[in-house]
LUMBA-330372 format. One record per residue: residue in three letters; x, y, z of N, C-alpha, C, O in turn. Coordinates in steps of 0.001 Angstrom, whole numbers, padded with zeros to 6 digits, always signed. Layout:
ALAXYZXYZXYZXYZ...
This chain:
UNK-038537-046283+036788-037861-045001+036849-038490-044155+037943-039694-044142+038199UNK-037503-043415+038593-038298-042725+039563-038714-041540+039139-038339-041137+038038UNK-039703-040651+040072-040294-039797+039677-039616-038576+039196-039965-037905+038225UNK-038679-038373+039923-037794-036956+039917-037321-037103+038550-037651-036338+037644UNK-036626-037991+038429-036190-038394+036775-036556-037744+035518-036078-036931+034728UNK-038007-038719+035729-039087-038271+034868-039263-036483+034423-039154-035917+033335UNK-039628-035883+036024-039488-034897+035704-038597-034167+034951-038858-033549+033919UNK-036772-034329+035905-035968-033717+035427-035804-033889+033909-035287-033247+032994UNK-036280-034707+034011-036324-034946+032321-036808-034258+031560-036180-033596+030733UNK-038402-034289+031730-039415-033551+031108-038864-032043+031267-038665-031295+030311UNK-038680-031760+032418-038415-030499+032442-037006-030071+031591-036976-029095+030842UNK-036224-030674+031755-034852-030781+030528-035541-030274+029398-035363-029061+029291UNK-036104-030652+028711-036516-031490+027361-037319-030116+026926-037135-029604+025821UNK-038397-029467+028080-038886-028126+027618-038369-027055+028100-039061-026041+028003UNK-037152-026953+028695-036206-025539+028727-035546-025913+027217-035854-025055+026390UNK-034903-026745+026799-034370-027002+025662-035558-026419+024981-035650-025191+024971UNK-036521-027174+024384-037882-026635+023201-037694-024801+023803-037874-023970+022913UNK-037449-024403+024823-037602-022932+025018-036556-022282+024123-036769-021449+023242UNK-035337-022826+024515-034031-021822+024016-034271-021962+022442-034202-021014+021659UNK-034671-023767+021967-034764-023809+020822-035182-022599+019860-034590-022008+018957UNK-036433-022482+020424-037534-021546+020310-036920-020464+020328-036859-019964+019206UNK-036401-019840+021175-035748-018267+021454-035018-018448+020472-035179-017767+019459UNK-034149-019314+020546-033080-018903+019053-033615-018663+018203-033411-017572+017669UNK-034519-019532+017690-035230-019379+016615-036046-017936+016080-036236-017496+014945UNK-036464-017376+017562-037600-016213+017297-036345-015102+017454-036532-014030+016879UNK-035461-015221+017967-034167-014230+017949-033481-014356+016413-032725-013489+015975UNK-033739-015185+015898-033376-015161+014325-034423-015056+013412-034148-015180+012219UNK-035993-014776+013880-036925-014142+012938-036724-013077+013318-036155-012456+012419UNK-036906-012343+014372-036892-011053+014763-035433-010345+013780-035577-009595+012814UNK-034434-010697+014189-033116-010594+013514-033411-009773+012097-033274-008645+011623UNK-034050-011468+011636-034562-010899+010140-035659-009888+009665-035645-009273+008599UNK-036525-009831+010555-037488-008746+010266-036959-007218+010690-037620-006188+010555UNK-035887-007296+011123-035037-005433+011604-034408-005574+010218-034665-004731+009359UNK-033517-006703+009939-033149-006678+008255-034077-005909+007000-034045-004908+006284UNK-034822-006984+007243-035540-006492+005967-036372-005237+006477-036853-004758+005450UNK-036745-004527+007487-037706-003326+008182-036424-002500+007188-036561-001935+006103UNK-035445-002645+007845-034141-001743+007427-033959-000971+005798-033830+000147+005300UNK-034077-002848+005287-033832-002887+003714-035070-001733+003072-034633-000846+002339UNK-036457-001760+003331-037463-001390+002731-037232+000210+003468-037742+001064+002743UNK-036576+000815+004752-036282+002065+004880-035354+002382+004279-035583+003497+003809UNK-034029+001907+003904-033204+001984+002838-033949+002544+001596-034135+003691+001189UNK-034464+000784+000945-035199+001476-000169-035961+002866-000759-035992+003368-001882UNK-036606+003276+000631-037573+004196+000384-036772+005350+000271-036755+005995-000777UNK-036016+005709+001391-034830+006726+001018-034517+006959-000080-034909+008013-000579UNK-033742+006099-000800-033363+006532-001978-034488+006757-003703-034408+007317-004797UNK-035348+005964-002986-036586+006059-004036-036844+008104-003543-036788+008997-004389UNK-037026+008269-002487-037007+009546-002184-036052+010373-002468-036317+011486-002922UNK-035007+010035-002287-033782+010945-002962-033774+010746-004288-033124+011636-004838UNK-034202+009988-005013-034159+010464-006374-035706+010872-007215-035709+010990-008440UNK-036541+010997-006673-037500+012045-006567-037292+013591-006703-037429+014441-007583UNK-036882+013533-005361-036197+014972-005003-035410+015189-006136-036099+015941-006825UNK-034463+014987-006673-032670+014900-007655-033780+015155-009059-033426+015954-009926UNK-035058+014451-009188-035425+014501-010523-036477+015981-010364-036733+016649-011365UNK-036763+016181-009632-037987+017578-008991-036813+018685-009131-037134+019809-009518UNK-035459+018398-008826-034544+019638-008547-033914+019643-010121-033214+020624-010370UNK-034110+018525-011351-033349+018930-012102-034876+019314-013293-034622+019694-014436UNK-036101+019179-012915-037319+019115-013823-037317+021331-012929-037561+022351-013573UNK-037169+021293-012303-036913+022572-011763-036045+023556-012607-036382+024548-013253UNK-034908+023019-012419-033738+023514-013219-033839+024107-014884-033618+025165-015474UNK-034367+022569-015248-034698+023109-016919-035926+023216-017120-036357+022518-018036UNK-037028+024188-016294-037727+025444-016460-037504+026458-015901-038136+027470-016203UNK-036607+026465-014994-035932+027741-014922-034970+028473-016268-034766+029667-016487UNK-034547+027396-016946-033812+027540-018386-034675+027993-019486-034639+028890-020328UNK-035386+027131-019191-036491+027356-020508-036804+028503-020458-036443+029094-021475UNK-037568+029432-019397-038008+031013-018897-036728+031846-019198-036750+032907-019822UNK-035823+031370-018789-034695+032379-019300-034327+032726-020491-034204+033839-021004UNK-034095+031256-021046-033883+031518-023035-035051+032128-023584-034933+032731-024651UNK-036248+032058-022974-037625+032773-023309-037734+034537-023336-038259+035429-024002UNK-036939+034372-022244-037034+035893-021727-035774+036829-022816-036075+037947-023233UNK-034464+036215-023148-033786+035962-023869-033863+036376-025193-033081+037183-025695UNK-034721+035881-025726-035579+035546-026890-036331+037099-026926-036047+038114-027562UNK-037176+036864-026162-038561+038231-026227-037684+039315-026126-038004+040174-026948UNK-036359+039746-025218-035373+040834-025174-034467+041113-026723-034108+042188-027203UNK-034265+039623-027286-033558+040418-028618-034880+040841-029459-034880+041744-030296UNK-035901+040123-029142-036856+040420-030456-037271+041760-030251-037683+042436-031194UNK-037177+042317-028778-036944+043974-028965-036713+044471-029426-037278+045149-030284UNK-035427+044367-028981-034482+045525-029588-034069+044859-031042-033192+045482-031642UNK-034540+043781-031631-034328+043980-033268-035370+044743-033941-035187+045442-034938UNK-036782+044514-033166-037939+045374-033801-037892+046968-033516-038675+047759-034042UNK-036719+047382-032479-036417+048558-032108-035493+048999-033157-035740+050146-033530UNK-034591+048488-033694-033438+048419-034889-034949+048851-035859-035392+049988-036018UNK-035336+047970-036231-036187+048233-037652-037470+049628-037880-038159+050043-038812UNK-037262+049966-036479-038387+050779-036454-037654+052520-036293-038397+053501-036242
């Protein structure tokens, strides 16, 4: 076989192992923006419902202080009645 052959060959054989390769690392990469994505997804909404549970643990003590306040205003004016 002659020499050029050989080469073209060899050299064939590792542009192929290259693209192989690229495809391959173009379909890990692929997958690691996937899943980077998935776990910023995740966190978002783990964060939005944080927030949703802080805004409704908010809410009913703002309630609670009110029916309190509520409360201490009739017991006024009923101890104002009796007196």
């Amino acid at each position: 076989m002659p020499v050029d052959s050989i080469e073209t060959s060899s050299f064939y054989q590792a542009e192929r192992r290259k693209e192989q390769a690229s495809a391959e690392e173009i379909e890990r990469r692929k997958a690691a923006r996937r899943e980077q994505r998935n776990r910023e997804i995740e966190e978002e909404v783990r964060r939005a419902e944080a927030l949703r549970q802080e805004r409704a643990r908010e809410l009913r003590e703002k309630e609670l202080q009110e029916e309190e306040i509520a409360r201490d205003e009739y017991k006024g004016r009923y101890i104002d009645e009796i007196v």
